[in-house]
N, C-alpha and C positions, 0 to 999 in steps of 0.2 A: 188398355187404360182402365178397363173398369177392375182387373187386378190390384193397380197401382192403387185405382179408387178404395178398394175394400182392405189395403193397406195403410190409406190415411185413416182411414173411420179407425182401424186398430188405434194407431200412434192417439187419434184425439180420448178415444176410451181410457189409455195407459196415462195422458196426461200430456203427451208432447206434443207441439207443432204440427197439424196434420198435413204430414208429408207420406207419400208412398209412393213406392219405384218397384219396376218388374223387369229384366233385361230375360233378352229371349233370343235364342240362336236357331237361328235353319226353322221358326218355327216350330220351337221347343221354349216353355220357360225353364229359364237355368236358378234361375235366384229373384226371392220376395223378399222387399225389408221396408222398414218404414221409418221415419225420424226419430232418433234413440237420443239428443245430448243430452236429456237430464237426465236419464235413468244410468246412463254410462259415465256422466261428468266428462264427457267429449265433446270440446265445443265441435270436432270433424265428424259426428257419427250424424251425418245429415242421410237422408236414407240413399241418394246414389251412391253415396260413398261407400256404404252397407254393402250395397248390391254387388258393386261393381269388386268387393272385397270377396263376399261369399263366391261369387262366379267365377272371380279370378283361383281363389281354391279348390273349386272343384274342377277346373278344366285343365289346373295345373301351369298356366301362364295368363302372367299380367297385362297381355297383349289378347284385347278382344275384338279383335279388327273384323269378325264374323258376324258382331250383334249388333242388335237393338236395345236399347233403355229407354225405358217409359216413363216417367214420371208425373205425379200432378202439378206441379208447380214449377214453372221456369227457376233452370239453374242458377244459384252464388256463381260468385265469380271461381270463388274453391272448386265445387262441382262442376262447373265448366273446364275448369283446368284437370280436374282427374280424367271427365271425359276425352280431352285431347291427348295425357297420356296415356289411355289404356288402347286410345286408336280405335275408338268404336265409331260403327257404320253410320249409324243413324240413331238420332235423338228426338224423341216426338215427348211433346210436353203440354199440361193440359190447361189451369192458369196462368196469367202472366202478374209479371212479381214490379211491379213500380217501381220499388225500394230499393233493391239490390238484386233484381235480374241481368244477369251477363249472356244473355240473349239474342240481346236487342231493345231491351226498356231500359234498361240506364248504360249500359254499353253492348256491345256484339264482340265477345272472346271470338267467337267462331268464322270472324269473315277476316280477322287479320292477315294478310297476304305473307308476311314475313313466317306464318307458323306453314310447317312441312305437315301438317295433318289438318285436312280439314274432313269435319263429320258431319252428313249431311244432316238435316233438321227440320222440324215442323211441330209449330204451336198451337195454341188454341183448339186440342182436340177434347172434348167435352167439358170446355171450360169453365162453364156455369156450376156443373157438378162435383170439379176439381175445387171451384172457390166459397163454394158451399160449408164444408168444415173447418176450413181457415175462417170465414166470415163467423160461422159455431163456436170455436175457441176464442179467438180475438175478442168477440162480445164476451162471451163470459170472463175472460181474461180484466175488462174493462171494468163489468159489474159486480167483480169480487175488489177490484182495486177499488171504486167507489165507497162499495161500502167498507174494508176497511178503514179508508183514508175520513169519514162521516164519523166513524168509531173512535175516532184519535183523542187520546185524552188529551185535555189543553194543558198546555204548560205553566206550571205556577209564578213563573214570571212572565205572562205573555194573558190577553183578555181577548174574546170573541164577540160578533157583533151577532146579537140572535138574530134568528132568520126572521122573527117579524118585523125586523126593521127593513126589511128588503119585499115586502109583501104591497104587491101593488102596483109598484113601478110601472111608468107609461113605455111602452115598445120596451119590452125588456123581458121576453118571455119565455129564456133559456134556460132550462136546470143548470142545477149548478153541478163542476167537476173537482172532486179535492185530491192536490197530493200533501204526502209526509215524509216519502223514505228518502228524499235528497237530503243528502249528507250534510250539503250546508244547512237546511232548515232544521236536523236536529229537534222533528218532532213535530216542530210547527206546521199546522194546516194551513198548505195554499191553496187557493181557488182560481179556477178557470174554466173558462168557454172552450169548448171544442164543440163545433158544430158540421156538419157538411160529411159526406165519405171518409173514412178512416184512410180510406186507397185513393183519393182524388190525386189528381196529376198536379194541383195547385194547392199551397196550402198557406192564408193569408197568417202570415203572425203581426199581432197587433199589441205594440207596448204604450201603456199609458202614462201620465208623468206625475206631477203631485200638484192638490190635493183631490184626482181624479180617480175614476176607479175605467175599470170596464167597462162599465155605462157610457162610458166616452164614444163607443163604437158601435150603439147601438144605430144608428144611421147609415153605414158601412156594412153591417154584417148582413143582411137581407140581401142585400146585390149581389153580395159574391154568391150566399149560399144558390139565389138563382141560378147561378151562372153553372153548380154541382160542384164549387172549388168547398174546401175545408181552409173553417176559420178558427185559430186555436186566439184568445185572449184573455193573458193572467193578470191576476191582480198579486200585485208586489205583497208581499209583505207587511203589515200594518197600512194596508190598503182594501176599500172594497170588503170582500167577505171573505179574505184569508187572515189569521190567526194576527194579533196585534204585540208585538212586547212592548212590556208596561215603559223600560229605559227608551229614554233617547239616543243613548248609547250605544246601543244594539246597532241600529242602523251604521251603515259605513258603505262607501263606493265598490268596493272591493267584493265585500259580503252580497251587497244585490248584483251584482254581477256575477259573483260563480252561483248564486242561486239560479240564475237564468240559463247558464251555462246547462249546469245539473239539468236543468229543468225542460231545456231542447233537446240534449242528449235522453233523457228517460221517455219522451215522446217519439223519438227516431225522426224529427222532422225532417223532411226532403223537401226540395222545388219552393223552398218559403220567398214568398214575397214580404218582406219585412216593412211592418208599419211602424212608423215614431214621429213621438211628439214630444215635447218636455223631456223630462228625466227620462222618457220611454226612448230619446234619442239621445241624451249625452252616456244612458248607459247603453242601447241597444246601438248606436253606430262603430261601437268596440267589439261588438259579438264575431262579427262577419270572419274578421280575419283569422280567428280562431279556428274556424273550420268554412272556409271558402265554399268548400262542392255544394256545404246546405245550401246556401242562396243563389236567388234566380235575380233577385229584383230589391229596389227599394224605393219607396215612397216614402218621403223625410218633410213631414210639417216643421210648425215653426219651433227650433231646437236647437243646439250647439253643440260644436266640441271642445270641450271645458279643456283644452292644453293648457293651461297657468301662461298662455305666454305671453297675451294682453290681459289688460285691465278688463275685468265683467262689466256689461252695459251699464251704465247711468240707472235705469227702468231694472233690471234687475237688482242693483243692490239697492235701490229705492222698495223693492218688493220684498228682499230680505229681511230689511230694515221694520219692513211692516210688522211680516210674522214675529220676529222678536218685540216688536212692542203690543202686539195684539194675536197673541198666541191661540186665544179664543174666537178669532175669527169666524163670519160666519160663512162656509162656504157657498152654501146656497147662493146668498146677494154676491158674492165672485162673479159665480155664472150670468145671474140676472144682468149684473151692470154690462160686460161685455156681450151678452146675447142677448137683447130685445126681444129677440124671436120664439124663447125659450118660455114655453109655461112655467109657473108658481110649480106646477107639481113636477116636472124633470129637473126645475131650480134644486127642488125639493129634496129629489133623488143623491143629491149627491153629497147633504148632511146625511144619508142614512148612516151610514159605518161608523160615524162619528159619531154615539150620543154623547159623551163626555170627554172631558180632560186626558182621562185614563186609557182613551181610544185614538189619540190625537200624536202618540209620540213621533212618528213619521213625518206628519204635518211638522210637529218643530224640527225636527232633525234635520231633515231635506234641503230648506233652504241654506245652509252655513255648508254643504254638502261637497256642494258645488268646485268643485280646483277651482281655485281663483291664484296659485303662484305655482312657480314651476316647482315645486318638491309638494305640492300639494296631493293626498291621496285620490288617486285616480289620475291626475296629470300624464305621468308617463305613459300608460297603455290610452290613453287618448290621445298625447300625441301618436302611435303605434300605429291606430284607428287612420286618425288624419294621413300619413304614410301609405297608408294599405289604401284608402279611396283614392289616393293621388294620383300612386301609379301602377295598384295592384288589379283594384276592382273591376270585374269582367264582365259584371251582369248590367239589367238595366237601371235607369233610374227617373225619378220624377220627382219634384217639389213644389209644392203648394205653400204661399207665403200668405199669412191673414194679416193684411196691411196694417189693421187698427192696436195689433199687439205692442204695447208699449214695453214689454220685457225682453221679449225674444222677436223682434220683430226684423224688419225689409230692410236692414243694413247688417244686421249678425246674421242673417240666412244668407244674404250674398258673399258674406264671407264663407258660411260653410259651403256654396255652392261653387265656389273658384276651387274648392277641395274634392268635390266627387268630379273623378275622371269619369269623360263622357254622358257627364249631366244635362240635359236641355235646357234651356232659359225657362226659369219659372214661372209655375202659373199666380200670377199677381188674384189674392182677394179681398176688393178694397172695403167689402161688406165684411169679413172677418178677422177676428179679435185674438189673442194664443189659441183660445180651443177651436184650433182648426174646424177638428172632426165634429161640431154641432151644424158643420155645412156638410155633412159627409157624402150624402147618397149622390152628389154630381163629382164629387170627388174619387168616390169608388167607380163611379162608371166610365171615366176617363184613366184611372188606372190601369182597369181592365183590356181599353183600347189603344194605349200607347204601351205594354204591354205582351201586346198580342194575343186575349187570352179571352177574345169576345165569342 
């Protein structure tokens, strides 16, 4: 293993993935290689696959049913399946892979009883030293994607809120994370939280809705991170401290949703417990079905699925109605009226992003956003959404209703809750108004334990 080791340190020198394998016969090594796809344009040149190539050419068969393979990092499910074709003895492996280990941490190739070859195997052999330069890369991988993504020039149709408007905030003591190269944003800088292990077994995703930012889940992300789970929380689009386009225009159901799409996929999120609220749930309880394996869980505050196929609440196009005749709204007194509980300055926190008109177009767009008929955009893949919680969804689930919400409130969550198959009866809170998550810290803790994840 410590071959294999000074095989990955190569691969992170030359720029790759630090992987490194050593197969060895009779106590002999026969072949060194280490993680090659970039430099080969091979998404297969992962380094067993090297090894198990070089070895098989010198010994002159593709049957190594005599050896050993070393490697640092538990096998892809690829590399698992080369290992069972080449018929090797034994597999000793030194980190384990969360992600996409075929192991045993997200499946076990090797115990299927149906396969005529099984190879014996053993993990965890100097694992700390194995995850060592993977944890060396990945950071750096992070800290160059940061600061290009800070670099981004802004878009001449699109305005930015300076960071001293974000300077101060009560419990809000997260740097900030920027991306750019999602296809759909086309330039625009998004912002988000990620906090907790890159590698945690848990990983809370938290969508917020409008006129909210991230700040919404400052009460929630402390618990988890206690707990060692990873909390990732983006701010939409003309949200918060990601990048604003000047139109109203711009914004559309469709478009904040494959930017979220984009935007799971370029993170590789796995084991997500999925948080929503508002827009964070008429657009985030569409996500799931797209790719099912991501999600473990969902915790769904007070939100809907905008099917077009009833009429929108009374209390909602009453709040439509609002933003269109008072577009200048003051978000702050939002918060204030519904939250008692909330200081003047977390009131505060939440005109930051907004100083002006020119910063606000989200804010008017959003509300008219909404599917309210069945040809409405977003309609269809909502109802899709509703479909897939009915009779699809496998993971678990929980809902907290804040009783005093007059838009989205305890009669439109009971409808979306007659929709998530296998949902528990909800937790009633008759102290709480739409923004859930300003009760959050007993809400993340019961998440936690219904769950399973305490």
């Amino acid at each position: 293993m410590q071959l294999a080791l000074a095989q990955a340190h190569a691969a992170l020198a030359a720029g790759e993935v630090p992987v490194g394998a050593v197969l060895v016969r009779n106590g002999k090594v026969i072949a060194q290689a280490h993680n090659a796809p970039i430099s080969k344009h091979d998404p297969s040149a992962h380094a067993e696959v090297l090894v198990m190539q070089e070895a098989a050419r010198l010994l002159g068969s593709y049957r190594l049913d005599d050896c050993s393979l070393y490697v640092t990092l538990e096998p892809c499910t690829m590399c698992a399946g080369a290992v069972l074709n080449a018929r090797l003895r034994r597999l000793v492996w030194g980190a384990t892979e969360p992600k996409t280990g075929a192991a045993g941490s997200v499946l076990d190739v090797f115990s299927l009883p149906q396969l005529n070859h099984h190879t014996t195997r053993k993990g965890g052999v100097l694992a700390a030293d194995c995850a060592q330069p993977l944890q060396t890369f990945f950071k750096a991988q992070r800290v160059a994607h940061k600061a290009q993504a800070a670099e981004t020039r802004l878009r001449d149709d699109a305005v930015r809120t300076p960071d001293t408007a974000f300077q101060g905030l009560p419990d809000y003591p997260w740097p900030p994370n920027y991306i750019s190269d999602l296809p759909s944003l086309n330039g625009l800088r998004m912002h988000y939280l990620d906090e907790g292990p890159s590698d945690a077994s848990v990983t809370w995703l938290c969508l917020h809705g409008n006129p909210a930012w991230s700040y919404l889940y400052r009460h929630m992300v402390p618990v988890w991170l206690a707990a060692g789970h990873r909390v990732i929380a983006p701010d939409m689009p003309g949200f918060g401290k990601s990048d604003k386009p000047k139109k109203d225009a711009t914004h559309s159901f469709e478009w904040h949703r494959q930017v979220l799409l984009e935007f799971i996929d370029a993170l590789d999120l796995r084991q997500i417990q999925l948080v929503v609220q508002d827009w964070g749930g008429i657009l985030g309880l569409t996500l799931p079905m797209a790719q099912p394996w991501r999600y473990d869980a969902l915790l769904v505050m007070n939100t809907t699925l905008a099917t077009g196929e009833r009429p929108l609440s009374e209390g909602f196009l009453a709040w439509r109605q609002m933003c269109a005749d008072k577009p200048m709204f003051d978000v702050a007194k939002l918060f204030a009226r519904g939250n008692p509980q909330m200081s003047s300055d977390e009131c505060a926190a939440y005109n930051a992003p907004f100083p002006d008109a020119g910063h606000r177009a989200a804010l008017r767009a959003f509300p008219a956003m909404v599917p309210s008929s069945w040809d409405s955009p977003g309609a269809a893949v909502s109802r899709q959404a509703a479909a897939f919680f009915n009779t699809q969804w496998q993971g678990k689930s929980l809902m907290f209703i804040g009783q005093q919400d007059p838009v989205l409130g305890e009669p439109v969550m009971r409808e979306l809750h007659a929709q998530i198959q296998g949902c528990p009866p909800p937790v009633l809170l008759p102290q709480a108004g739409h923004f859930v998550q300003e009760h959050g810290h007993e809400i993340a803790v019961q998440a936690m334990t219904d769950f399973g994840l305490n």
